[in-house]
N, C-alpha and C positions, 0 to 999 in steps of 0.2 A: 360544535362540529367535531371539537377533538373524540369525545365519547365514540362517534364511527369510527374515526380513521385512526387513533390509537391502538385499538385491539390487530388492528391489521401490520402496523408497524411493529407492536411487541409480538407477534406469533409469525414475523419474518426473523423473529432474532433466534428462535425454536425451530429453526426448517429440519435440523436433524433428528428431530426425534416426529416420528410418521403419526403416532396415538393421541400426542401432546397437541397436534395440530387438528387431528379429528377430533379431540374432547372438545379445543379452543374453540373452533368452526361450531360446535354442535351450543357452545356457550351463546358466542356472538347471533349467533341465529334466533336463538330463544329470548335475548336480550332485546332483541331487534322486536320483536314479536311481543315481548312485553311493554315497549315504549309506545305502542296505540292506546294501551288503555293506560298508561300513569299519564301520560303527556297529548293531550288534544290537539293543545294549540303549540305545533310543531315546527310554522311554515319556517320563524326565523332562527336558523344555530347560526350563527356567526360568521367572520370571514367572508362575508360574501355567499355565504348556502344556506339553502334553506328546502323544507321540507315540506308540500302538502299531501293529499290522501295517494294523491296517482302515484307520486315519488314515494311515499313509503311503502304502497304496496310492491313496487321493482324491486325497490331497496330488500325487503322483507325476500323475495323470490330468488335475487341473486344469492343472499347468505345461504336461504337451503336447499337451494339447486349445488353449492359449490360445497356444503358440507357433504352431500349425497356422491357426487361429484370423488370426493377422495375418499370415501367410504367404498364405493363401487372399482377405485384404481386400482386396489390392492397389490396386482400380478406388478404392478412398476414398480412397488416395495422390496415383492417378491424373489422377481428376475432381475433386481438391481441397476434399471434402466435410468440410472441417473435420479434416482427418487428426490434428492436437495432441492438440485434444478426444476425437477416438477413441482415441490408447492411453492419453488418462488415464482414460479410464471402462474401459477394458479392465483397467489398471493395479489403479485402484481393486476394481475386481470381483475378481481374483484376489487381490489382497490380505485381503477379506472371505472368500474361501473359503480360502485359508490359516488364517485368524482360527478361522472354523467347524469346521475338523475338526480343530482340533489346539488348545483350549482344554479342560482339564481341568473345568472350573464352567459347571452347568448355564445361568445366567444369561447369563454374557458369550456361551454357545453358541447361545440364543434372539436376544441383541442382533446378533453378526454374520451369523446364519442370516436375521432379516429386512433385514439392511444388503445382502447380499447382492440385494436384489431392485430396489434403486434402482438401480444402473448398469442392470443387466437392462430397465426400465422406459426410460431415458435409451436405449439403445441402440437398443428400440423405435421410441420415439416420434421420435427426432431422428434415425435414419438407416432407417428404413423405409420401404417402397415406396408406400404408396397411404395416402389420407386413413382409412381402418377402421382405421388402426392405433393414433388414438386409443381405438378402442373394448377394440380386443385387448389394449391396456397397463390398460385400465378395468378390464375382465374378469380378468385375471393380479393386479391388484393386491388386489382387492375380496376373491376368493376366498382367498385368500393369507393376506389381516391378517383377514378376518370369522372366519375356525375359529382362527388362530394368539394372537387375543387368548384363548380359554380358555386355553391352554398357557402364558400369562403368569400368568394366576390362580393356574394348578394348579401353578408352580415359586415363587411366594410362598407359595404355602400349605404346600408341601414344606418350602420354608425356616423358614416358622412351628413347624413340626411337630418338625423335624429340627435345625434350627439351625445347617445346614450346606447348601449347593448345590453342593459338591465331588464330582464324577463315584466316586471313590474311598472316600465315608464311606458314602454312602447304603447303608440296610437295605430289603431289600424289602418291601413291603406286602402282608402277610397276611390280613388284616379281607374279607371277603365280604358287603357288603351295599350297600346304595343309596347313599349318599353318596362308597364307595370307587369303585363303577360308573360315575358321573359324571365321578369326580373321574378313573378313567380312559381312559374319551372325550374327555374336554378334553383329556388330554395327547397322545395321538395321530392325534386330526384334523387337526393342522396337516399331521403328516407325509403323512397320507393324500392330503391337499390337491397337497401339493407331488408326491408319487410318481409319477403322479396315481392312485387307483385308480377304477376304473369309477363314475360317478353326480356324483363331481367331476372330471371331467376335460375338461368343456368351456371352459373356456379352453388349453387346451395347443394346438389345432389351429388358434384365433384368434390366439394370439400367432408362434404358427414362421410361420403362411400372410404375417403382416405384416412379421414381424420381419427384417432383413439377415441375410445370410450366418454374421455375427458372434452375432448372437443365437441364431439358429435350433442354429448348432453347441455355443456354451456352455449352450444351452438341456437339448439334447438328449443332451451329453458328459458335463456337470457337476450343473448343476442339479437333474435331475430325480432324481439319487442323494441328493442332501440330505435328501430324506424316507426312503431306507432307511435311511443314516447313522444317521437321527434316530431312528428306530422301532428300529434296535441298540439305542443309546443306552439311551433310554427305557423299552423294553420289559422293561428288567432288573429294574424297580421293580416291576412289575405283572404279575410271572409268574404267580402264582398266578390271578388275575382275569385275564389275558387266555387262557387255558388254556380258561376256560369260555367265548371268544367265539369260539374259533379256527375254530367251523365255520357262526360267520357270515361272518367272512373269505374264507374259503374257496371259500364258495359263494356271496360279490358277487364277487369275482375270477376263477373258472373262466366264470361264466354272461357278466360282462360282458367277457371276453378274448373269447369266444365270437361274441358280441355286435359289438362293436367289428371283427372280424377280417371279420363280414360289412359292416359300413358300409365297411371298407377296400375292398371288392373293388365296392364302389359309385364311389367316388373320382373325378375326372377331373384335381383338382391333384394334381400331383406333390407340394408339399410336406406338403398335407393328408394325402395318404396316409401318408407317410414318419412324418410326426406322431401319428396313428393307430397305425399298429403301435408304436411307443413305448408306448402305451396297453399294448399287448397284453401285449409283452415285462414290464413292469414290475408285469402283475396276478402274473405268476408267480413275482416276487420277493415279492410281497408273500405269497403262499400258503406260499414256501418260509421267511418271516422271523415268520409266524405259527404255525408247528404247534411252533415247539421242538425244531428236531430237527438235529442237527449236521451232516449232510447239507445239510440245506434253507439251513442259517446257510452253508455253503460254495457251492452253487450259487448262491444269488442276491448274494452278493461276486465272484463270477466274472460271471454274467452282469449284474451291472449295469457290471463292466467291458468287458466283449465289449460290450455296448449302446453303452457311450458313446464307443470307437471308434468300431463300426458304423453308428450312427445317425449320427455329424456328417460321415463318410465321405459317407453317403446325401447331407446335406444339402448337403452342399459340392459333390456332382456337380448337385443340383439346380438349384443356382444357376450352375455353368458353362454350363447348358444354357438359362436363361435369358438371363444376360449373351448368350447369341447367336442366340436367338432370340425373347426379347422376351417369351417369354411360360410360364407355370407348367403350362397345361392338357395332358394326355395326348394329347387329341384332337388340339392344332396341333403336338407337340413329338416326332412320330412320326415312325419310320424313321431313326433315327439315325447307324446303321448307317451308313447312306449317305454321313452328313457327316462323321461321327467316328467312324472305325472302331478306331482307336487305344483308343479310351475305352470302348467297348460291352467290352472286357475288363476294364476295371476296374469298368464296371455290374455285368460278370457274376459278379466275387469278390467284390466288398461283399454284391450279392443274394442269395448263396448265403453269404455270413456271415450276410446279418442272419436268413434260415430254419433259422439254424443246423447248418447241413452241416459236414462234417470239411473240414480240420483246424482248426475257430477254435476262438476259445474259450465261444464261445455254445453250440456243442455239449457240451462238458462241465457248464459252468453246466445246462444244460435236463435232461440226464440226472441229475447231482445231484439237480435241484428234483423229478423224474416219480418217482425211488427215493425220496426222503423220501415224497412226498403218496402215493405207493402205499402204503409201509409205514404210514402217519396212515390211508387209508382205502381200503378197494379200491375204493368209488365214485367216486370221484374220479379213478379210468381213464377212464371214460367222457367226462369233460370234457376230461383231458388230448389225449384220442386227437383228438380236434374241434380242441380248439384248436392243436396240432400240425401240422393235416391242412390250416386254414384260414389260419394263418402260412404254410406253401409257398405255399397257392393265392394270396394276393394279393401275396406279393413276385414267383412267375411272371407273375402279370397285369402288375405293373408293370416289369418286366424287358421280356417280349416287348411289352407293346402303345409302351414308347419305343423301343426299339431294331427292331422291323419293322416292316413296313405302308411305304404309302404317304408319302412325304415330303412336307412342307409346298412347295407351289408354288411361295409370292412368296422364299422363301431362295436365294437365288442361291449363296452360297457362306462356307464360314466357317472359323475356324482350328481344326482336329481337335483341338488344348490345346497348353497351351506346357507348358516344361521344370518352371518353377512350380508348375502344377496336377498334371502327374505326381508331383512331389515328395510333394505335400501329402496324396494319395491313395495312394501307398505308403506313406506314415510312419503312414497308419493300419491301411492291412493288414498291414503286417508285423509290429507288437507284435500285432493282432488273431491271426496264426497260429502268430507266434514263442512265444509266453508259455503257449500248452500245452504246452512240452517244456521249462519250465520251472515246474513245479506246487508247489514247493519253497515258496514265500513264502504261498502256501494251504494247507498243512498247518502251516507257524507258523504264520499264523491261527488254525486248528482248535487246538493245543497250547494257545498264549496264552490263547484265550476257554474253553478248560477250566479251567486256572489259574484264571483269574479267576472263574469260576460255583461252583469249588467255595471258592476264599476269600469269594466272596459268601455262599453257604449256611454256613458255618461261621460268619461272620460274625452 
């Protein structure tokens, strides 16, 4: 265990020097990424943690979302906006998501999943743009701890019950009735909270709109996977009773992806929008993470990876384009083309990642999730094909109305991106198109989580 969490203690003792921490970050990431192929059998490091495929691939996401992450802050270097401060709440935050996916006990997995929300909140609130974002850190925090104190109940009373919180002892719960029905709502709302799915997902477009660059990307990379992580997790316990809600899941996730995909095509901020389809993308993990179906457990581990490139790709262009023109809205940040024609190519590969076009890996994830929920229900074509149909149409909206039309008058003139911002925006498309011709680490997945379902059931 120490191997992870060393690199992150010794590169808190370097918070002053801003290079030392991007060289560090760009080490541990590659490190991380080299520990699949020397080391297979990973599940046990020590201490109480352990590692199998699902956990390493987080693991793997968070290091280079967070190195990408201070690579793209640069202006807080710049503008001397407290830079120290900034990689120790950076530090801190990936530290906690370290913690989070790769704790074997349920309990320490609740204590780091909500530790995780305070840098997130600090990142907010101390480097965000406009005075609302105290309200957007109010709204993220409220929703977050109001559903997540059940989930605190429900793993006391597990521990009551079982006399163990160890990921690995736990028996599933058989019992069919009112008490067990509670008790498992309480355990999965937090997740749902965090995912977000449709009805709680008003704070996600409050907090990216406020939140810095920094946020908006570990928001959108890392974060919003902790509720699928969680509902993996969890849902092993409550097979049998979530089995009978699957086709209320179902049908708040297809209506409200639906839903949300037309509030997208309303939008005039760019990052609201960007925000928004995150909604969308993530009701279809949640469809694929509830029917039970091996399939659907493999699509929505691929697309919540392809997301969390794709979407911090998005959010990191949105904010190039503000640093130079001041401002978020569609209507003034138009014809792009004109200023940065360099960069209308990289709009036009992330856009056509995040509608999931060949070759990323969002395409495969979405094909995955469309074969499970067809073969769960053929009605559920009918929402698929909608919400399919209305993910192209608002990432084209948001493609052509930035990058054509008429350009903003009073911009005189500005810099098409430095060597930096190209960096930052390949490292995301390339694992984004690279890592479908390498599908190998998604069928251990599929292997491992059989192993494990049938030692469960025997169990």
């Amino acid at each position: 265990m120490l191997k992870i969490m060393l690199p992150m203690i010794m590169l808190m003792k370097f918070k002053n020097d801003w290079n030392l921490i991007q060289v560090g970050l760009g080490l541990v990431s590659f490190l991380v990424g080299l520990n699949c192929f020397s080391n297979m059998n990973m599940y046990n490091l020590g201490f109480g943690f352990g590692m199998d495929y699902i956990s390493y691939i987080m693991i793997y996401l968070s290091s280079w979302i967070m190195f990408l992450i201070i690579i793209s802050s640069m202006q807080v270097k710049f503008k001397e906006k407290f830079p120290m401060m900034f990689i120790t709440v950076n530090l801190f935050l990936l530290l906690s998501l370290y913690l989070t996916f790769s704790t074997l006990n349920y309990l320490l997995f609740y204590i780091s999943f909500e530790m995780s929300l305070i840098p997130t909140l600090i990142l907010i609130l101390g480097w965000g743009y406009q005075p609302e974002r105290i309200q957007a850190g109010i709204y993220m925090l409220f929703y977050t701890l109001a559903l997540s104190l059940p989930l605190l109940c429900s793993l006391l009373y597990i521990y009551y019950k079982e006399g163990s919180l160890m990921m690995l002892l736990m028996k599933p719960i058989f019992t069919l009735n009112y008490v067990s029905m509670i008790w498992y709502f309480s355990s999965v709302m937090a997740f749902l909270v965090k995912l977000p799915m449709y009805m709680f997902h008003l704070w996600l477009p409050k907090a990216h709109v406020e939140a810095p660059v920094a946020g908006s990307m570990i928001l959108a990379g890392v974060l919003l996977k902790l509720g699928g992580y969680g509902l993996i997790r969890v849902l092993i316990l409550f097979q049998k009773i979530s089995l009978n809600f699957s086709w209320l899941w179902v049908s708040i996730s297809l209506m409200g992806g639906i839903i949300i995909s037309l509030v997208c095509l309303r939008q005039v901020d760019m990052k609201s929008l960007i925000a928004y389809s995150s909604v969308v993308h993530m009701s279809l993990v949640l469809c694929g993470l509830m029917i039970f179906s091996w399939w659907g457990l493999m699509g929505a581990v691929v697309v919540m990876v392809g997301h969390g490139l794709c979407s911090s790709g998005l959010f990191c262009m949105a904010n190039m384009v503000y640093e130079r023109v001041g401002s978020r809205s569609l209507l003034i940040s138009k014809g792009l083309l004109n200023y940065m024609p360099s960069m209308g190519l990289w709009w036009f590969l992330l856009s056509v990642g995040n509608m999931a076009a060949p070759p990323t890996l969002n395409l495969f994830g979405e094909i995955s999730l469309i074969i499970s929920l067809m073969s769960w229900n053929k009605l559920s074509m009918l929402g698929l094909m909608l919400l399919s149909f209305f993910s192209a149409s608002y990432t084209l909206y948001m493609y052509s109305l930035s990058q054509h039309g008429i350009f903003y008058s009073s911009l005189y003139s500005c810099s098409s991106g430095k060597v930096s911002e190209y960096l930052v925006l390949f490292l995301h498309w390339f694992p984004l198109n690279m890592l479908i011709l390498n599908l190998n680490v998604v069928s251990g997945i599929m292997m491992y989580l059989k192993k494990w379902m049938l030692s469960f059931k025997n169990s």
